[in-house]
N, C-alpha and C positions, 0 to 999 in steps of 0.2 A: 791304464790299459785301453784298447782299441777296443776289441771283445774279449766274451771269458773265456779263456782256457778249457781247454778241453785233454780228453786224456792223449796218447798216440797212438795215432789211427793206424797202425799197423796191429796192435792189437782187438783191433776191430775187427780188421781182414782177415786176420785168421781164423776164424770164429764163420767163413760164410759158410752158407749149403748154396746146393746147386739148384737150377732154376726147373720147373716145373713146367713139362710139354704136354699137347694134346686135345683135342676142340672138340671132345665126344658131349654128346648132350643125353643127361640122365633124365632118366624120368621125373616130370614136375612130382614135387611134396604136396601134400594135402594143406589147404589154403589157410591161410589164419581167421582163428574165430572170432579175433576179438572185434574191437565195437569199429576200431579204426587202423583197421591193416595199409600195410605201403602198398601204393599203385604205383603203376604204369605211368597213368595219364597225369599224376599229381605231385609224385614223386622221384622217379626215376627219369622222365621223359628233359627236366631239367639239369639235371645231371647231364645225361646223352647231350645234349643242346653246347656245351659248357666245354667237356673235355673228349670228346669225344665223337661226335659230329662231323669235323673238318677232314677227318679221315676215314671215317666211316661213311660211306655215302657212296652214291652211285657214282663213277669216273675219278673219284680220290684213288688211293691207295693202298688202304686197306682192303679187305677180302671179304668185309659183307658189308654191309649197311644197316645203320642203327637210327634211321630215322622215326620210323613207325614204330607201332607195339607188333602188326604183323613182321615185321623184320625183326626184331630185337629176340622177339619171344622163344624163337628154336634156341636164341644162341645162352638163354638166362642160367644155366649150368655152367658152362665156360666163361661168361662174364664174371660169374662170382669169383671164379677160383683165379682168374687172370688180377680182378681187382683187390680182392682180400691176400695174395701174395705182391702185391703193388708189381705185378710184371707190366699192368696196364693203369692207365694212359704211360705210354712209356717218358718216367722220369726217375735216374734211379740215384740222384742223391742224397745219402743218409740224414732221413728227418731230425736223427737227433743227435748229432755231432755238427758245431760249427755254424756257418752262416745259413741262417734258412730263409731269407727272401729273395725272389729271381723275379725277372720281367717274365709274365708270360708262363708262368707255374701252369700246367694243365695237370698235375698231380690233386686227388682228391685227397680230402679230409677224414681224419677216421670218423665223423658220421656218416659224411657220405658212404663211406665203404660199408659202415652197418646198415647202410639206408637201400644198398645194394642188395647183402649179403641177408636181410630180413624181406626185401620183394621175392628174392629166388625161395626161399625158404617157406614163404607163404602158396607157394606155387606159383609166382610172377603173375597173379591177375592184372587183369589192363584196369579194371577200373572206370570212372565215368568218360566218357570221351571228352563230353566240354572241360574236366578240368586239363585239358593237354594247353601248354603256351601255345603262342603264335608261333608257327612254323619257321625257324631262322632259315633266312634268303644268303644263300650263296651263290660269289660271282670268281672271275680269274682270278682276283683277289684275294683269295681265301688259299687258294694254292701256296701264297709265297707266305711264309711264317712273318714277314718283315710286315706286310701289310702290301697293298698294291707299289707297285716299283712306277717312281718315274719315269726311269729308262730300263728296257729289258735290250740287251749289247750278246746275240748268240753266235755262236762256232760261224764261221764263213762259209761252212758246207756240213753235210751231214759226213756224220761217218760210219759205215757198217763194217762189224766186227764179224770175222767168220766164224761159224759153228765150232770149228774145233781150231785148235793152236796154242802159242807159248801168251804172255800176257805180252801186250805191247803200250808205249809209255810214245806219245805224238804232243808235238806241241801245233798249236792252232791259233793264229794272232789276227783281229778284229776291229777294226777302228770305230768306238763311240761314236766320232763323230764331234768332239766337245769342241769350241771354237775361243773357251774362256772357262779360266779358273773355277773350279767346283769343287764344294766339301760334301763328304757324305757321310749324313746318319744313322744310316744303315743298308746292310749290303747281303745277300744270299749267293751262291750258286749253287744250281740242280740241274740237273739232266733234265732229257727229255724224255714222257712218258714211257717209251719202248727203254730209252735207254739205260732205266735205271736200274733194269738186270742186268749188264754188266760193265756198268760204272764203281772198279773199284773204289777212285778217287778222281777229283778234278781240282788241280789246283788254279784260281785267275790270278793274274799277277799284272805290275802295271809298267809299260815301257814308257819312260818319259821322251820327251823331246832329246834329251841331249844323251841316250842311249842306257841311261840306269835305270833300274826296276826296284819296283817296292811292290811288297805283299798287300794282295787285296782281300782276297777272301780262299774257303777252302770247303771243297766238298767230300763230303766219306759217307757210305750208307747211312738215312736215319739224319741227316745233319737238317739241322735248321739254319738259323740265322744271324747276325751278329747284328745288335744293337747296341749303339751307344748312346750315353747320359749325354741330356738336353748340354748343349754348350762346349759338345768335343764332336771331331768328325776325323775323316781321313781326307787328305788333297788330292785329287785329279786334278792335274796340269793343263790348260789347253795343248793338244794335239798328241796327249798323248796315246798308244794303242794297248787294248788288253790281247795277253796270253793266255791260253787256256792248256794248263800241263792236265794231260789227258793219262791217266790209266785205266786201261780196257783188260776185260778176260773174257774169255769163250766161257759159254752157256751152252752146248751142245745142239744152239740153231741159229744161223744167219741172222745178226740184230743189229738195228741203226742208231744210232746214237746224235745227237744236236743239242749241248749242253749249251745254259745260258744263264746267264748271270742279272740280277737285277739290284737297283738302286736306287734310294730314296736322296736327295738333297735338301740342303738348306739352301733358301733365296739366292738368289742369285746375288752376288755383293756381299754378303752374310762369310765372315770371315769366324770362326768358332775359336773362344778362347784357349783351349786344349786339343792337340794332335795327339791322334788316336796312334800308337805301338803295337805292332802284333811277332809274337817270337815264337818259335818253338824251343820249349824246354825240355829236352830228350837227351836220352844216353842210347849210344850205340854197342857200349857194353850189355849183350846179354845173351845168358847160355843157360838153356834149359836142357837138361837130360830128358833121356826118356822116360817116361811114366811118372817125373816129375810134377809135384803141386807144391802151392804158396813161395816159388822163385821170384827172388827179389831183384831189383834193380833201382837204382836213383837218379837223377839227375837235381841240377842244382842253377838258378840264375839268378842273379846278383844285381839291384836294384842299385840304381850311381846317384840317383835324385828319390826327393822324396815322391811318392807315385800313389796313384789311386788304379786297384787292381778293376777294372769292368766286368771280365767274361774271363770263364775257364772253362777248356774243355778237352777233357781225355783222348788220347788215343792209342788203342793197341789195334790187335786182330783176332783171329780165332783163340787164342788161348789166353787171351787177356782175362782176365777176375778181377781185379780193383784195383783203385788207383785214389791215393790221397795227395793233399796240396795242403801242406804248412809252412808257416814263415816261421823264419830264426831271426830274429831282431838284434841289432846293434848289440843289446846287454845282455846278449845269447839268451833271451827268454824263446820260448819254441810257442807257439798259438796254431792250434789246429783250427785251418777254416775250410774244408770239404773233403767228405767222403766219396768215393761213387764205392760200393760195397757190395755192387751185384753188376759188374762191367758190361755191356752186350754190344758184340759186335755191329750187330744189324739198327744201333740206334745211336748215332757220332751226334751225340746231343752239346750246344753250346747254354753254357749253363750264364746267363748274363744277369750281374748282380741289382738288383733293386740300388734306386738310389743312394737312398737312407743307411744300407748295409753293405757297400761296398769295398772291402776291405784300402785300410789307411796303412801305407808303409812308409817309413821312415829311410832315408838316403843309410845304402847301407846294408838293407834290411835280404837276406838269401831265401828264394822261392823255393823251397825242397819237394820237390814231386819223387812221390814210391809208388811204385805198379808191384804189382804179381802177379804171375800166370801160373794158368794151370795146363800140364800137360799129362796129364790122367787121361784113364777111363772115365772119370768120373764128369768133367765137362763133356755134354753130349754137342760141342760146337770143335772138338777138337779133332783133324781131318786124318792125324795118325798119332795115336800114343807112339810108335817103337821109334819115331825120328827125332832125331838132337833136332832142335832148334833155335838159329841164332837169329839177328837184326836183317833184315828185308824187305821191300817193299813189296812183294807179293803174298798173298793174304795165308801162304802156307809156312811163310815165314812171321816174324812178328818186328814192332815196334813198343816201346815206350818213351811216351813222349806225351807230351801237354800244350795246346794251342792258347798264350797269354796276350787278352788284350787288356792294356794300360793307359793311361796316359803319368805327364811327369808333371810337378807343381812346383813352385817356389815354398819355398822356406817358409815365409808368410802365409800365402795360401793354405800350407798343412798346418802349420798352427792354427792357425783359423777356425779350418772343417775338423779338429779334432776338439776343439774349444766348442764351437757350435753340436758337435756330435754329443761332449758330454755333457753338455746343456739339457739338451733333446732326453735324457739317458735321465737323469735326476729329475726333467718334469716327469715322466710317465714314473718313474717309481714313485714322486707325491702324489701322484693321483689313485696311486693304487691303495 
C-alpha cells in the first residue's frame, strides 16, 4: 500500500455542523493564579508571528492586526473561538482522515490552540514585555504566498468595474517579455488590492508562439499559490503571451481592478526532470432543489501514466460544504487521501503536498472527487434557499470541481519512489 486506508469520506461529510459567525468581544475572565500562567509576550506572541501575522497587519488583508498585545488584546474572545473551532488560520483540511503533510501548513497544533484557548481564559495578560521575540520584518514579499516572485507580468490596463450590473467575464493578454525558454517553480495570481472585492475569479493562461494555450495558474477568493516539488516545473516558451480570463461582479461602488500574476524560475538552462499537469476534475451534472442539504455530485479522472499527485484544491461557491478526493486503484482498492469537511467560499485554498507525502498513483489508477452542497437555511453563506440551483459560473450558481496538479513518471521511476517510500515507512516504525 501507498498509505493506509481510511474509511469513505462521504461519511465524514455528513456528519458536518455549520460554521460559527460573529467578532463580539466578551468580557476578559479573571486571570490565572497559578505560579506560571500563559502570556502574551512569551507565549502567544509566537504563535501570532507564525500563523497569523502575514495577514493580520497593517495594509495585509485581514481586518485588524495582531502584531502587538495592544492590537491582539480587544480581539482575545473572538480569537479563541475562531481558533479552537479551526475556522482560523484558515486551513480546513481534515486533520485526521488521509494525507496530513502540506508545504506551507499555517494550521495550528492542538497545543497551540490550548495555548490560545488557556491565555484568553486566564484573561489574556500581556506578561513581561522583554519576553516578546524580535519583531518579524515584512516586505512585498510576504504578500505573495509563493515567496518574492521573479517576475510580476500584470493586466495591460486597469479595469474598473461599475457599481451595479450583470457579472462580466473579459479576457486581457500581456506580454512577459521572455526572450528564452523558462520553467517555473512556482506561480500565483491575485488581484489588485481594490480589486479583490470583486474578483470572482482570474484565470492566467499561456499563448504560445505557434497559437496554443496551456493553463498556468488560477485565481478564486482566498487562493494562494501553487508550488512545486524541487525537480518539476511548468514551461514558458520564449515569446510567448499571458491571458488573464477575468471574472468581475459589481459590489454596489465603482471598483478598479489590475490583476497580476507572479513567478518564481529555475536558472536559466535548468531543464527540470518532470513537467508539471494541471486539469480540472469536475462534473457539470448538478441539481440542487431547494432547501436541499448534503447533495451529491462526482466527477472522475483517469491517471494513463504512473503520476505523482502535487497539489489539490477544491472548488465550489456559496453552497458548497465539502468535498473529498480518493483514488480507486487498478485492483479496485479505494484509499481516501483528503477531506476538506468545513468548505468556505471565501478561502480557494491550494492544498500542496509535502514531499515525502505526496500521493503515488499507479498508470490506471481513477481520481474520484465528491462535493456536497448545502442549500438550506442552515448554511448562513447561501444567497437564497427557495432557488434550484444548477452548474454556473457566477457565484449564485455553483460548481464542483477540483483543481489537480501532477506530474507523470516512468515505470521505473515509481518503482523506485514507492520502494524508497517503504523504506522511509519501516525505518521510522524501528525507531519507534
Amino acid at each position: 500500500m501507498i498509505m493506509q486506508e481510511s474509511n469513505r469520506c462521504w461519511l465524514l461529510a455528513l456528519c458536518l455542523g455549520g460554521l460559527i459567525l460573529g467578532e463580539q468581544m466578551a468580557p476578559a475572565q479573571a486571570p490565572d493564579k497559578s505560579a506560571n500562567p500563559v502570556t502574551f509576550s512569551r507565549d502567544i506572541a509566537p504563535i501570532f508571528q507564525r500563523s497569523c501575522q502575514n495577514c493580520h497587519r497593517p495594509g495585509s488583508i485581514a481586518p485588524m492586526s495582531l502584531l502587538t498585545y495592544k492590537d491582539s488584546r480587544p480581539w482575545a474572545r473572538s480569537i479563541k473561538e475562531k481558533v479552537v473551532r479551526r475556522d482560523m488560520p484558515p486551513w480546513f483540511i481534515d486533520r485526521t482522515v488521509g494525507i496530513r503533510n502540506f508545504k506551507d501548513d499555517p494550521s495550528l497544533s492542538d497545543k497551540e490552540i490550548e495555548t490560545i484557548s488557556a491565555w484568553v481564559t486566564a484573561g489574556a495578560p500581556e506578561g513581561n514585555p522583554s519576553d516578546m521575540p524580535t519583531p518579524k520584518q515584512f516586505d512585498d514579499s510576504e504578500r505573495w504566498h509563493i515567496g518574492k516572485p521573479d517576475l510580476i507580468v500584470s493586466m495591460p490596463v486597469s479595469y474598473t468595474v461599475s457599481a451595479q450590473g450583470s457579472d462580466q467575464w473579459i479576457n486581457f493578454t500581456a506580454d512577459p517579455g521572455l526572450t528564452e525558454d523558462r520553467y517555473v517553480k512556482a506561480v500565483e495570481t491575485k488581484p489588485s488590492v481594490s480589486g479583490i472585492r470583486v474578483v470572482h475569479h482570474g484565470g492566467t493562461s499561456m499563448v504560445f508562439p505557434d497559437g496554443t494555450q496551456g493553463q498556468l495558474n488560477e485565481y478564486a477568493v482566498g487562493k494562494n499559490g501553487d508550488i512545486f516539488p524541487e525537480g518539476s516545473g511548468k514551461l514558458i516558451k520564449a515569446g510567448t503571451k499571458f491571458r488573464f480570463g477575468m471574472h468581475y461582479h459589481s459590489i454596489g461602488q465603482e471598483t478598479t481592478d489590475r490583476t497580476s500574476v507572479g513567478l518564481i524560475f529555475y536558472p536559466r538552462g535548468y531543464v527540470p526532470k518532470h513537467i508539471i499537469h494541471a486539469v480540472m476534475d469536475e462534473t457539470k451534472d448538478i441539481d440542487i432543489p431547494p432547501g436541499a442539504d448534503n447533495v451529491r455530485s462526482d466527477a472522475y479522472y483517469k491517471m494513463e501514466r504512473p503520476a505523482r499527485l502535487t497539489g489539490y484544491q477544491p472548488h465550489m461557491h456559496n453552497r458548497g460544504k465539502a468535498q473529498c478526493i480518493e483514488a480507486i486503484y487498478p485492483d479496485m482498492r479505494v484509499e481516501q487521501l483528503n477531506c476538506v469537511n468545513r468548505y468556505n467560499f471565501g478561502w480557494q485554498i491550494a492544498y500542496n503536498y509535502a514531499d515525502d507525502s505526496a500521493p503515488l498513483l499507479p498508470a490506471g489508477t481513477i481520481l474520484h472527487v465528491i462535493s456536497w452542497h448545502d442549500n438550506s437555511t442552515n448554511n448562513p453563506w447561501n444567497p437564497d434557499p427557495r432557488a434550484w440551483v444548477g452548474y454556473g459560473e457566477r457565484s449564485t450558481e455553483d460548481m464542483s470541481r477540483a483543481w489537480l496538479d501532477f506530474y507523470y513518471m516512468t515505470d521505473e521511476e515509481f518503482r523506485a519512489e514507492i520502494s524508497a517510500r517503504r523504506s522511509e515507512t519501516a525505518k521510522l516504525t524501528s525507531q519507534k
